[in-house]
N, C-alpha and C positions, 0 to 999 in steps of 0.2 A: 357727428359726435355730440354728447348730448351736455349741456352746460351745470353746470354743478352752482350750488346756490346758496349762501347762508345769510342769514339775518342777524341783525344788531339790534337789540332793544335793552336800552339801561333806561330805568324809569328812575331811580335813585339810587343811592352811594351802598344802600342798604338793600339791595335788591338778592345780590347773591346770598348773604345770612336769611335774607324772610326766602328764599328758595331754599336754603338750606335746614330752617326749620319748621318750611313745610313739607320734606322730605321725611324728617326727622318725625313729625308729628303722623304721618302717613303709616310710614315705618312703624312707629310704636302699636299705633291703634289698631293696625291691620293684627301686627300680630298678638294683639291684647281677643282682637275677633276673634281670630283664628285659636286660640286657647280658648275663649268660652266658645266657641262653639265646636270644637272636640269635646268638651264638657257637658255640653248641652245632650250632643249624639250619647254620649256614654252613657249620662242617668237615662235620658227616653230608652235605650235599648237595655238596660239593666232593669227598667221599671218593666219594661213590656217582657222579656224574659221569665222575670218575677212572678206577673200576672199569669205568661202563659203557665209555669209551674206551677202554680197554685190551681188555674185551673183542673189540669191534667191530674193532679193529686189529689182534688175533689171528689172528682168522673171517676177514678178511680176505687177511690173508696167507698160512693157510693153505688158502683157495679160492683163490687166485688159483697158487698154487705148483701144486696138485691140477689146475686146469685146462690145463696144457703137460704131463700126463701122461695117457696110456690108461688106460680103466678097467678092471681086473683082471679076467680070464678068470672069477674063479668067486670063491665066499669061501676054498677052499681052497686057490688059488692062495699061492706063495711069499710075491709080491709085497701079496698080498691079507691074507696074515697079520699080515705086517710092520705095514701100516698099521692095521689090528684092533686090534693091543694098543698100539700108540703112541696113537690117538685112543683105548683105556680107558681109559689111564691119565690123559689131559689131561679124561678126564670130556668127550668128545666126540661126535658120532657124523657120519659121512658119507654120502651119498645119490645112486647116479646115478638121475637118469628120460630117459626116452624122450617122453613127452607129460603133461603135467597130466591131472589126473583119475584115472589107474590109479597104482601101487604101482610103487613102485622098483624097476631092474634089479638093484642092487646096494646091501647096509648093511651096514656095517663101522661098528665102534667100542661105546660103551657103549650102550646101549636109549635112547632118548629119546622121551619119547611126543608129538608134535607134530601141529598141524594139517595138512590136505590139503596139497600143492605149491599155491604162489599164485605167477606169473605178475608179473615187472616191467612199472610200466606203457607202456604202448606210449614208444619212444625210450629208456626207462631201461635201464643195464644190471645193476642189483643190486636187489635187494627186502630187505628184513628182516622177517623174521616173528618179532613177539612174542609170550610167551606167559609165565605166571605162572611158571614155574620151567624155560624156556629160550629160549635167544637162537638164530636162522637166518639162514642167510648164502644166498640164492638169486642166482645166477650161470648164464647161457649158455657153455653150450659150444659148439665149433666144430664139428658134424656132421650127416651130412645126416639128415633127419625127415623118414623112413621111405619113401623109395624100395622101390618094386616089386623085388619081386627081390633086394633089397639087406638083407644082416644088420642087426639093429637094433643101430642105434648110440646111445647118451647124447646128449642133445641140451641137459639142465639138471644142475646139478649145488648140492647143496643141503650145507652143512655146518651142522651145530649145537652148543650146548655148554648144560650145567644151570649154573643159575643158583644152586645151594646152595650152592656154594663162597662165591660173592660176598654171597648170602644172610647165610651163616655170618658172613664177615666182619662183613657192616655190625651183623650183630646183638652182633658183640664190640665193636665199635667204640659200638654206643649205651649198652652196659653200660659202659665204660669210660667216656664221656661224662657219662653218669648218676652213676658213684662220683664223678667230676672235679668237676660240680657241686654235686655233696650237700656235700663237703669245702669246695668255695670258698664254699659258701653257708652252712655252720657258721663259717667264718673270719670272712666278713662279718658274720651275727650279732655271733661276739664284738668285732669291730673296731666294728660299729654302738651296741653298750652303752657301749663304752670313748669314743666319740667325743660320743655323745649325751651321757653324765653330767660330759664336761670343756666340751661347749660349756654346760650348762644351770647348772653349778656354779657359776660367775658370777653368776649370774641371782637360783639361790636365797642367795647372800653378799647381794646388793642386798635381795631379799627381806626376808630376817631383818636386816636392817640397818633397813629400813622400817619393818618392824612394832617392832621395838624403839626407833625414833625418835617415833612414836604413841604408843607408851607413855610414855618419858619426859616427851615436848611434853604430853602429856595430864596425866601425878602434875606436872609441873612449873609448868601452869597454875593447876592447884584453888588453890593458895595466892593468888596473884593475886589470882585472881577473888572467893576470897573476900574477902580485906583489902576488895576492891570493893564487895561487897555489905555488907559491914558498916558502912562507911561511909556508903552510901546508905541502909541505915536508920537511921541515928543523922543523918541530911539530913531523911527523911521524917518523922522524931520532932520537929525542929525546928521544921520550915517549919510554918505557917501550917495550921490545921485548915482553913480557907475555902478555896474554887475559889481557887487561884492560879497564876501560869506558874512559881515557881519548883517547887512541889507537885507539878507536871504534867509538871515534866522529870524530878523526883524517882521519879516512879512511869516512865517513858516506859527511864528508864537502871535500874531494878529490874526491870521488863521484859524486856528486853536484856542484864543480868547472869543471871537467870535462865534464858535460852534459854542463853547462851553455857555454864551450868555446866552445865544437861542435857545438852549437847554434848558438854563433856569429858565429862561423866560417860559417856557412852554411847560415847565414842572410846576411852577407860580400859575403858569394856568388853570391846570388841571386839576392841581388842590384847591383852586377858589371858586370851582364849578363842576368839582365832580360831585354828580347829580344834585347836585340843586339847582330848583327852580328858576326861572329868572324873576330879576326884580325889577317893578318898575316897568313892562314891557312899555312899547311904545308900537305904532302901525307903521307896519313896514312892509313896502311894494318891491316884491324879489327882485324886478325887474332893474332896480336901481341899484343894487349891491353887484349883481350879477354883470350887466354892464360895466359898471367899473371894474369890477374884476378883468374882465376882458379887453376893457379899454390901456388897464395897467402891463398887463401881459402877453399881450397880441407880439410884442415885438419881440421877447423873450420865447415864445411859441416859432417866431419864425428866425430865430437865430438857432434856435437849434434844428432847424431842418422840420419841423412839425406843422403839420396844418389844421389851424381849427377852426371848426364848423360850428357856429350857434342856430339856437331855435328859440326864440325867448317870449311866450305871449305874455301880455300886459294884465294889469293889475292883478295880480297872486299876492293879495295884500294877505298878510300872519302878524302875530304879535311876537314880538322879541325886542330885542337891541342889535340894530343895524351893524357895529364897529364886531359882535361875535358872528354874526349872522356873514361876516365878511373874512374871518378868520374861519368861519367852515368851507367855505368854496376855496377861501384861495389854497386849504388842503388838500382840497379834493383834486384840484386843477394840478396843483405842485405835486403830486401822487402819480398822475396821469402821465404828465410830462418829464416825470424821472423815470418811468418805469418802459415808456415809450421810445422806440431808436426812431433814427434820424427817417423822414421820410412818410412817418407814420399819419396818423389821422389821430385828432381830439374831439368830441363831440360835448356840445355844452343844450343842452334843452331845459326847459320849463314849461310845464303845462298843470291844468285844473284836473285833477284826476277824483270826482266824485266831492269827498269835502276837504281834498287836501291838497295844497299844492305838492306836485313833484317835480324836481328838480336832477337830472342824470350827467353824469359827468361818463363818459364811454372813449375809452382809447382804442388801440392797433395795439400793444407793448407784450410785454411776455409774460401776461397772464398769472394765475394763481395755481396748483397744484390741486386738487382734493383733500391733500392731508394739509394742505394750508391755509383750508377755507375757516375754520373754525377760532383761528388765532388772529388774525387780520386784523383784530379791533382791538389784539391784547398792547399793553404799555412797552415800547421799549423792547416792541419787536419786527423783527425786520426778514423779509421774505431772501432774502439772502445770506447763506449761511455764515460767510466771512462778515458780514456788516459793514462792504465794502460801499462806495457810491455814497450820495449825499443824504442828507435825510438821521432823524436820530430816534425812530420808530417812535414818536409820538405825537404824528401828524394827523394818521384815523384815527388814533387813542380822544385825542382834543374833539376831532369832528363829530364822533360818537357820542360824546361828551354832551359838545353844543347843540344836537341835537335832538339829543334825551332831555337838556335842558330845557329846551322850545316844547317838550309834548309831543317830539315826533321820533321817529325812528331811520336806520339806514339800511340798506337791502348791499349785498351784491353777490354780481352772477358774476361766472370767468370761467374759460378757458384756457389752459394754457397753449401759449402760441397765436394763440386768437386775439383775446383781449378781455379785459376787465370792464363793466358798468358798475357803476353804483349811486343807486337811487335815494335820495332823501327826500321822506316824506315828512312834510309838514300841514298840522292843521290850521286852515284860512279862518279867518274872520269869521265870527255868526253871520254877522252882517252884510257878508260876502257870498255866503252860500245860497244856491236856491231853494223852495221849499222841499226838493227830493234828493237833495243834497246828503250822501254818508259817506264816513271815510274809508277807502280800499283794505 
């Protein structure tokens, strides 16, 4: 069965809005493209249309003027001249014949290298012959085809013209099309930054408005809660040492006072380091957080029936703050170990993976779904649907957190019925790296 996989990467608080209005900016531009360049196709196939009409209505008028006149004695004829360098200069050329198949009686005008005479079809009286770099204008003449006896007369008559001119054009006209775009499409850009950072500015005010309201609700509960708590020990100290119900409500709302301050306390986290940086880092050897973590919970791992397994090499020295660097593992561990039944296996490693340390946390427990891969890192959620069991979904929320804080990121794989890994990678020390040292 094949393992299903999602990644966590929160670089900062602001990461979703600049996803979002890079989206947004994507969105516009494409389809700002996409309009000019329906526009662009339109005028070039309207202009080349144009051209072609105009030529055709040319060639036509001037075969049809050609055909109410005799065709010239010779090319040195007067008359024969005249028409010679008026079709050079129009980049034209003219053509009597006598019958398809053989060679022209008479060509005047510029060279144009063109296919055999081709024949309108039976009832028609004009043909076009096309060709890569000229247009023909094939016309009946009025004479007789080839009487006995009788001088050969023209009996077709074929004008043509080069298509470089119109060529030429349309190729200034796509250059020009192309500058026209480039420019409306640099404008758009900057019109797409300027529109996307006023619609999304809103957004992030509410934002930073939120997270600074979590913050406060959080520092401004602990006092509460505590007066609370203090009281209900000084209830507990009171009541009755013997099973009693007031005893039992005593411990049921110390219970309850306790879940609600881990809350704050873990809401008070999250707002005072979601995505920001760390400050102050300090060098710090995984090795030594890690260990204590394990040294703290080894006996909590083997009271619930769980057995764990370390791998830990030595110095994976990163920069951070030891005391958060110690509240990401003991999430990951506390994840592991709730989600894990009695008997199971915990796997704890750390090794140099290129220029990062990695770190995996891997249980036996009942795994993740596919449709639950995706949420895993969200606030205040929880992979069981009643929100039954210990935990108050913002145990990966935080580790995600401290993680993105450090410059690193969290992986994990899962199967369900199998088990969950989950990797965090963190970047080591420059100093620590070798010279072919990059991060996975």
């Amino acid at each position: 069965m094949s393992r299903s996989v999602s990644t966590a990467r929160v670089r900062s608080r602001t990461q979703p809005l600049r996803r979002y209005q890079r989206d947004l900016f994507l969105l516009y531009l494409s389809s700002l493209t996409g309009i000019l360049l329906v526009m662009a196709i339109v005028v070039r196939g309207i202009s080349r249309d144009g051209e072609w009409t105009g030529i055709r209505e040319e060639l036509t008028v001037v075969a049809s003027e050609l055909s109410q006149l005799p065709m010239p004695a010779s090319a040195t004829a007067a008359s024969a001249q005249a028409i010679d360098r008026g079709f050079r200069q129009a980049h034209q050329q003219v053509e009597w014949f006598q019958a398809p198949g053989g060679g022209p009686l008479l060509r005047l005008g510029e060279p144009i290298r063109l296919a055999p005479l081709a024949l309108p079809a039976p009832g028609a009286t004009l043909l076009w012959q096309e060709g890569h770099t000229a247009l023909a204008l094939v016309r009946p003449l009025g004479g007789e085809q080839g009487k006995p006896g009788v001088r050969s007369r023209p009996t077709w008559l074929r004008v043509s013209t080069s298509l470089e001119l119109m060529q030429q054009r349309l190729g200034h006209l796509d250059l020009a099309l192309a500058a026209a775009v480039t420019v409306a499409l640099l404008l758009c850009a900057v019109s797409a930054v300027v529109l996307t950072q006023a619609a999304l500015r809103p957004l992030e005010r509410h934002v930073d408005r939120l997270r600074q309201f979590s913050f406060d609700a959080s520092h401004e509960l602990r006092g509460p809660l505590a007066a609370l708590a203090a009281n209900i020990d000084m209830g507990l100290l009171e009541a009755p040492a013997e099973a009693s119900n007031q005893r039992r409500r005593f411990e049921a709302m110390a219970s309850a006072i306790d879940q609600m301050i881990q809350l704050v306390d873990d809401l008070l986290l999250v707002a005072r380091h979601d995505g920001e940086t760390i400050q102050h880092p300090s060098s710090v050897d995984l090795t030594r957080p890690l260990d204590q973590k394990v040294d703290l919970q080894r006996d909590g791992f083997t009271r619930d029936g769980l057995r764990l397994v370390t791998s830990l090499q030595e110095e994976l020295f990163v920069n951070g703050q030891p005391v958060l660097l110690q509240r990401l593992f003991r999430n990951l561990l506390d994840n592991a170990r709730r989600y894990t039944p009695r008997g199971g296996e915990i796997g704890l490693s750390a090794e140099r993976r290129g220029g990062c340390a990695v770190v995996s946390v891997q249980d036996t427990g009942i795994g993740l779904r596919p449709e639950h891969m995706e949420r895993v890192f969200d606030r205040l959620w929880r992979a069981r649907p009643d929100r039954s069991g210990e935990g108050n979904g913002l145990g990966l929320a935080i580790a995600s957190g401290i993680c993105a804080a450090h410059g690193g990121r969290i992986e994990v794989s899962s199967e369900p019925g199998v088990g969950s890994c989950f990797r965090v990678f963190l970047p080591l020390q420059p100093s620590t790296l070798g010279p072919s040292a990059s991060p996975p």
